[in-house]
N, C-alpha and C positions, 0 to 999 in steps of 0.2 A: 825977731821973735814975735813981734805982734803983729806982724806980714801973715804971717801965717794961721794966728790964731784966727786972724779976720777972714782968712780964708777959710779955713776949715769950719765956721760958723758960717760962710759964705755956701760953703758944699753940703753942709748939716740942712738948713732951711732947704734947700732945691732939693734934696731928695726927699725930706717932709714934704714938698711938694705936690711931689708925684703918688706919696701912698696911697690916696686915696683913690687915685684911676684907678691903680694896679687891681683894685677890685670889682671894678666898674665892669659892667657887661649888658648882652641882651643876648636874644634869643633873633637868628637871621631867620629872615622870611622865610626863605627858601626850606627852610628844616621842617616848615608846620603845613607844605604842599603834598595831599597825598599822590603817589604815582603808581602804589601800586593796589590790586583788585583783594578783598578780602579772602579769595579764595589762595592767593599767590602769600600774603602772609599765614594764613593757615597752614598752608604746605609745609613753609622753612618751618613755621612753629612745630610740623611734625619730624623735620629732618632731625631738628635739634632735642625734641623728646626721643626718638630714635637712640641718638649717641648717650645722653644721658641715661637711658635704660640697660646700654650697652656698653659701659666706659672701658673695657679691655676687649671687644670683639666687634665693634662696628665697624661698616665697613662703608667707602665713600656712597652717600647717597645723593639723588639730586630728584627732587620731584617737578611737577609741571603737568598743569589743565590744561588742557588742547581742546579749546571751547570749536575750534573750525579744520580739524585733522590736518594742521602745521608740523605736527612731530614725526610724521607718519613715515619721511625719511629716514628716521633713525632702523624702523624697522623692515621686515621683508615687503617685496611687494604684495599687495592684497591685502593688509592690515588695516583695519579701521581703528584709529585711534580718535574720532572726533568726540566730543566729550564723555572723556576717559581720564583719567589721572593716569600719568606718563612716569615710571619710574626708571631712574638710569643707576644700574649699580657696579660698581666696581671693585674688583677685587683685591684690596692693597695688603692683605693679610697670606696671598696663597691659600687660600681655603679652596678655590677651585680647581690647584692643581695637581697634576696627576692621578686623577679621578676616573674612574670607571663611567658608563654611558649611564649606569642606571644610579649610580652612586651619586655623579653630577646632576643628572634633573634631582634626586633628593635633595641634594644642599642647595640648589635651586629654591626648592619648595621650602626648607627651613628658613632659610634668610629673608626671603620675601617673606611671609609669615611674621617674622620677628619685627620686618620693617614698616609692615602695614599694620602691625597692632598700635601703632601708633598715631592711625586716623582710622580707625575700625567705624568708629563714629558718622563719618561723612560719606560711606556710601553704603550700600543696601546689599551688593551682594559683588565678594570682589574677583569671581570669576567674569561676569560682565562690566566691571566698574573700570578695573584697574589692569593695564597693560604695562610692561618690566620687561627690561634690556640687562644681559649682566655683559659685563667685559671681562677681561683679566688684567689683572694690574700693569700691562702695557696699552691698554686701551683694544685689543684684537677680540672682536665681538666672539662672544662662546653660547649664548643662546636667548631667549625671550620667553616670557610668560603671556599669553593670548589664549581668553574664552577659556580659561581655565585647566590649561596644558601649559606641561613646559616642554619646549622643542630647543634641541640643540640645533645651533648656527651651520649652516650646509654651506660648503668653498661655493 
């Protein structure tokens, strides 16, 4: 019986031991290294006002400055996208299906709208600013917005 007691005041102290690590911390280097450009967090900062403005209708968005016309594959050839804000959108709601030709570039122009009111701020004029990619929620390209037209995707 006093095996035990001795023990369990043997296991009592060792874990007083420890309580105090258990709250011990820091902050790793590596978290306080910036890697990305003010311009690239301002983006996500508008992906994410986007959905919060949106919370039942948004739809996947992904932006991107293309300071040296990098992106320019996503779109047809001829496309200038070199500093342009580069938008990719995706359709995960069906909102672009089964759509008419004139029908689709509208919800084309609604959505975009919807999605760039949310950096309206950071460019001057978004027919020249701003170039948009949409998909269909299998990723099968359906058309682009460029120089202030939207053109559906040609086979």
């Amino acid at each position: 019986m006093r095996g035990r007691g001795l023990l369990a005041t043997f296991l009592l102290g060792v874990v007083l031991c420890f309580i105090p690590v258990l709250g011990y911390g820091e902050v790793k280097e590596w978290i306080q290294e910036v890697e990305v450009s003010g311009m690239d967090l301002a983006l996500l900062r508008a992906e994410v006002r986007y959905i919060m403005h949106n919370p039942t209708s948004f739809l996947n968005v992904e932006f991107f400055y293309d300071p040296d016309g990098r992106f320019r594959f996503w779109f047809p050839e001829g496309l200038d996208t070199k500093q342009k804000i580069c938008a990719r959108v995706q359709d995960t709601r069906g909102i672009f299906s089964n759509k008419s030709t004139v029908a689709l570039r509208e919800e084309f122009q609604e959505q975009l709208e919807a999605i760039c009111g949310a950096m309206r701020s950071w460019f001057t004029d978004m027919d020249t600013d701003v170039v948009a990619m949409f998909y269909s929620g299998t990723m099968d390209s359906l058309g682009y917005f460029y120089q202030g037209e939207y053109h559906l995707w040609e086979k």
